[in-house]
PLY file of the C-alpha trace (Angstrom):
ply
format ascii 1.0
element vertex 92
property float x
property float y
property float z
element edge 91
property int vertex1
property int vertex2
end_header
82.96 -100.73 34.76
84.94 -103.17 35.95
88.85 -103.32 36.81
90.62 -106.61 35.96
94.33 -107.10 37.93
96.35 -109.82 36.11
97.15 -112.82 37.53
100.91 -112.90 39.74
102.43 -115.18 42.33
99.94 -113.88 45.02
97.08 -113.51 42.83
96.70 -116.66 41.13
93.66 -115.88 39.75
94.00 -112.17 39.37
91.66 -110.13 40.64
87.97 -107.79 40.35
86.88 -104.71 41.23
83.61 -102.98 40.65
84.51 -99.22 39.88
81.92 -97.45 41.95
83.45 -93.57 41.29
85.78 -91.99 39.11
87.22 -89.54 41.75
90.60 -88.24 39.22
92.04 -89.53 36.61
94.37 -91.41 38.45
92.20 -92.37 41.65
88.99 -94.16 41.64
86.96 -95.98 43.82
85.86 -99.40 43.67
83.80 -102.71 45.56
85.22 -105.63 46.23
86.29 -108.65 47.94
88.82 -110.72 49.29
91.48 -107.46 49.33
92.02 -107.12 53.20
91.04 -110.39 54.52
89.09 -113.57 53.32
85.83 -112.79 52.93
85.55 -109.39 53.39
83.79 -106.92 51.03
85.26 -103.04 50.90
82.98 -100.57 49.25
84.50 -97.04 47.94
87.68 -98.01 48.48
90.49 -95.78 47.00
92.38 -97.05 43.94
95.53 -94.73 42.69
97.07 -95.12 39.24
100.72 -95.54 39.61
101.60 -96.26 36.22
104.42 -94.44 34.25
102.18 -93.47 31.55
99.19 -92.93 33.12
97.43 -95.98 31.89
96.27 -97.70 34.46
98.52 -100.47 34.23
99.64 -100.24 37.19
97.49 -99.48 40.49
98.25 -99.30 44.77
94.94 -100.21 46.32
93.51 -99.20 49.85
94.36 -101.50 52.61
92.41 -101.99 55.42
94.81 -103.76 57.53
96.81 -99.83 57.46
94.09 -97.78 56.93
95.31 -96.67 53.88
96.71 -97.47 50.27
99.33 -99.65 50.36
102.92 -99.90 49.16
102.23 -102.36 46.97
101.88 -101.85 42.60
99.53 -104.59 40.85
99.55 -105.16 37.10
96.26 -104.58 35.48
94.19 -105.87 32.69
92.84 -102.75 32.63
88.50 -102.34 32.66
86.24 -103.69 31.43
82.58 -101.92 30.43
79.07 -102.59 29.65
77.69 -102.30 26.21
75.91 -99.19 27.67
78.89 -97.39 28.52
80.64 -98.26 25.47
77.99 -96.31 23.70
78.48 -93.36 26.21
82.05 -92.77 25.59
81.66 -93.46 21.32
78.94 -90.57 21.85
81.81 -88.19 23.74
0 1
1 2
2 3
3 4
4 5
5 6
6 7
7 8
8 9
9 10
10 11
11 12
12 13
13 14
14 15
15 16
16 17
17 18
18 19
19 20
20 21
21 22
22 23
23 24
24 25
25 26
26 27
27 28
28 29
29 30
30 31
31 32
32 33
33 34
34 35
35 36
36 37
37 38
38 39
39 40
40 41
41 42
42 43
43 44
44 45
45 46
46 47
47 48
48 49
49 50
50 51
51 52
52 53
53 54
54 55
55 56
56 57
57 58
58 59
59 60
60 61
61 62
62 63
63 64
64 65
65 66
66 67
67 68
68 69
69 70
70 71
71 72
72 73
73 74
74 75
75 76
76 77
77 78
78 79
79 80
80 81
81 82
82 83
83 84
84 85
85 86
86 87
87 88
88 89
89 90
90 91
């Protein structure tokens, strides 16, 4: 699946990641771009659900400027999934 971040003041555009693991229900990992510094791909980089309800509206993402997740809480879309894996969980 995919994770979509909404669109802010520093994220004009919002934001993508590739979920690459489901580690917990409120950590995952993901690939992507542009987090750290232009240009830059992470892969398995920790995501943590810091959402009141435990939605996922809310995430802290890993950081590689502090080797770690940061401080910061980003408003989410929430994800996004194939056709395939829309099947899976209908079939759970």
């Amino acid at each position: 699946s995919v994770l979509s971040f909404e669109a802010t003041h520093a994220m004009r555009a919002g934001h993508v990641a590739t979920v690459t693991e489901v580690v917990s229900d409120r950590v995952i990992k993901v690939t992507h771009a542009n987090w750290s510094s232009g240009g830059q791909i992470e892969r398995n980089v920790e995501v943590v659900d810091v959402s009141p309800n435990n939605d996922w509206s809310a995430v802290k993402v890993w950081y590689g400027r502090i080797g770690k997740v940061g401080t910061s809480a980003y408003p989410t879309n929430g994800f996004i999934y194939s056709a395939a894996s829309k099947q899976q969980l209908a079939s759970l």
